[in-house]
N, C-alpha and C positions, 0 to 999 in steps of 0.2 A: 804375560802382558804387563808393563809399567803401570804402575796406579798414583797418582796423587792424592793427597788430601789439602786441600784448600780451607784456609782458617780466616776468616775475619771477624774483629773484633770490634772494631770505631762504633760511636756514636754518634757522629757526624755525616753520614750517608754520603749522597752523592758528593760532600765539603772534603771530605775524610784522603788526606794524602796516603796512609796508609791502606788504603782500598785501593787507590788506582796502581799504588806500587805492587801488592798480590796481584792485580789482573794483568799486568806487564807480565811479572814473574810466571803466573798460570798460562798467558798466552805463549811464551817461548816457551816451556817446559812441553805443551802442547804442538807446538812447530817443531820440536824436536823428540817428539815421541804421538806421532799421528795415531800409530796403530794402541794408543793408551787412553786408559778411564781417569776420572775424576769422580770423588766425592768432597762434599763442598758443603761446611758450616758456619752459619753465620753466629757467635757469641755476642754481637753486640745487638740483634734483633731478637734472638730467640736464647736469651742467659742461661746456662746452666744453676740448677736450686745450690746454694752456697749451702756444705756439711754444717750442721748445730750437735748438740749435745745428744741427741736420737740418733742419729745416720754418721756419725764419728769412726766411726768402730764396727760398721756395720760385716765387715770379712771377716771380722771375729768370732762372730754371733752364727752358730750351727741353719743354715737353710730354714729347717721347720720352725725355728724360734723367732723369723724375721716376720715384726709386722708389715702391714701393706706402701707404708709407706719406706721402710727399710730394704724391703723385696723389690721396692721402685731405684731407689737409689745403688743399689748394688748391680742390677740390671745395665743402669745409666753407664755405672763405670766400666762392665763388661762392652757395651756400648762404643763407647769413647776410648776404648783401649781395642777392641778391635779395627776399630778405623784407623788405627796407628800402625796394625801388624800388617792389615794389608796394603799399605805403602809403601812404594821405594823412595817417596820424596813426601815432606811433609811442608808448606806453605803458611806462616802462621805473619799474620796483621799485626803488629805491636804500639799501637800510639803510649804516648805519656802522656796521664790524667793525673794533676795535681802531684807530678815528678814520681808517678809508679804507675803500676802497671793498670789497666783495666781489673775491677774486679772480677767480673766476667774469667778472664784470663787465670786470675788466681784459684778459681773455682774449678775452672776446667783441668789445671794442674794435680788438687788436690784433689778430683776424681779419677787422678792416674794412677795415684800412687796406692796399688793392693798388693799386698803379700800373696803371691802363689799367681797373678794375675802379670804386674809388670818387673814385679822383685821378687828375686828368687829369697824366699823365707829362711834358707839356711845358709845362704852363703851373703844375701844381701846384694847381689849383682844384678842389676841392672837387667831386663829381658826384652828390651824394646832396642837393642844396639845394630846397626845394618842399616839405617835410615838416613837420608840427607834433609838434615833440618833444619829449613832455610825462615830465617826471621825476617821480616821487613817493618821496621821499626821509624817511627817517626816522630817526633817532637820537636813543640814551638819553639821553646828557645832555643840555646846552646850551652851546653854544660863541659864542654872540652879544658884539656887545658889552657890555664890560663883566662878563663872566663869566669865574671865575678860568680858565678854559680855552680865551677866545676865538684862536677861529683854530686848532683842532686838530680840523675836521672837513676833513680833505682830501680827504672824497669828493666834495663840492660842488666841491671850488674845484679838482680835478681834472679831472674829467668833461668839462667845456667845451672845454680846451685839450686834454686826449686825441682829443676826437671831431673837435678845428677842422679837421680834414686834409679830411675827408671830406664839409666844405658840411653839417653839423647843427647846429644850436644849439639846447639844449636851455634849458627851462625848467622851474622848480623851484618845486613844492610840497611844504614839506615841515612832518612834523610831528615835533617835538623831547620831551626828559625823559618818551622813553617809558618809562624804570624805573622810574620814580615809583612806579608803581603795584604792580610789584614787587618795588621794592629797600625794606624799612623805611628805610635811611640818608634814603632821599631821598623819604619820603612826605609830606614839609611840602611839596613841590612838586608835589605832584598836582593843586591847581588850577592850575596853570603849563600844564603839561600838558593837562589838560584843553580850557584856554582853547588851545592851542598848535592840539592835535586837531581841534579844535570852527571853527578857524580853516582848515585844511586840507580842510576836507569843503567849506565854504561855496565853499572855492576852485572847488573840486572840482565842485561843485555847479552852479557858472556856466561852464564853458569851452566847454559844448555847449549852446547854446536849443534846446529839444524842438520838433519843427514843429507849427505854430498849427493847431487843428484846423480843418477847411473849414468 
């Protein structure tokens, strides 16, 4: 039976472009897999506890020797790494917060990455590889080329190389100059935007064919 995992991250709730672009994405995935489940996290509601200097290293550390809070966070990443194996499609929310990623986001990355869990310890290969890992990624400005700001979204050009440990490769829809609409500075760029938007749905719109009625 097909599974999803649904990821959202924004802090901006119902405002959040990147929410309505995963529910697009989770509704056609779901039109085109009727007889399939869904589980579904929200990171920008309910944050994963960001590793410190105690819970670092915690895979290292033999079972009997983990205190209670170390035994919490190794559980977490067993957790979060099982929701990933049982997926054939994985949905993850991407806004850019001050031109990176949510930390949230980065939190929940570095709870992927354990030795013997999603990387194999001797070879270093990746154990999460078989998945379609679809981004949907949103930010206010525009950083493309040519743009006085190109190259200052580093949640994109992050993300790939965070996850490479783990066999994911992720792929990116994303729709840009979502302020447009409500920063005045930058309301000459609302067709921008729009077109940007309008551009990301149709993505959206094709990465699942609905099955052909009989």
């Amino acid at each position: 039976m097909p599974h999803l995992l649904h990821i959202d991250s924004s802090i901006q709730g119902d405002r959040s472009v990147s929410r309505k672009l995963t529910a697009r994405a989770a509704d056609a995935w779901k039109a085109a897999h009727p007889d399939g489940t869904v589980t579904y996290r929200d990171l920008g509601k309910e944050p994963i506890p960001h590793l410190h200097s105690g819970t670092v290293f915690v895979a290292m550390i033999p079972e009997a020797d983990r205190n209670d809070e170390q035994a919490a966070t190794y559980a977490l990443s067993v957790e979060l790494i099982d929701e990933i194996r049982a997926a054939d499609t994985v949905l993850l929310g991407l806004p850019v917060y001050n031109f990176g990623a949510p930390s949230s986001v980065k939190s929940w990355v570095d709870h992927l990455i354990v030795p013997g869990l999603s990387v194999d310890p001797e070879t270093n290969e990746g154990l999460l590889t078989g998945r379609d890992f679809v981004v949907l990624a949103s930010r206010g400005g525009g950083y493309g080329p040519g743009t006085p700001r190109e190259g200052w979204d580093h949640a994109e050009q992050w993300l790939p190389h965070g996850i490479a440990m783990t066999g994911l490769t992720p792929r990116f829809i994303t729709a840009e100059l979502t302020l447009a609409p409500v920063n005045p500075a930058m309301s000459e760029l609302i067709p921008l935007h729009e077109k940007s938007l309008a551009a990301a749905e149709e993505s959206i719109d094709a990465l699942w064919p609905r099955p052909q009625a009989a």
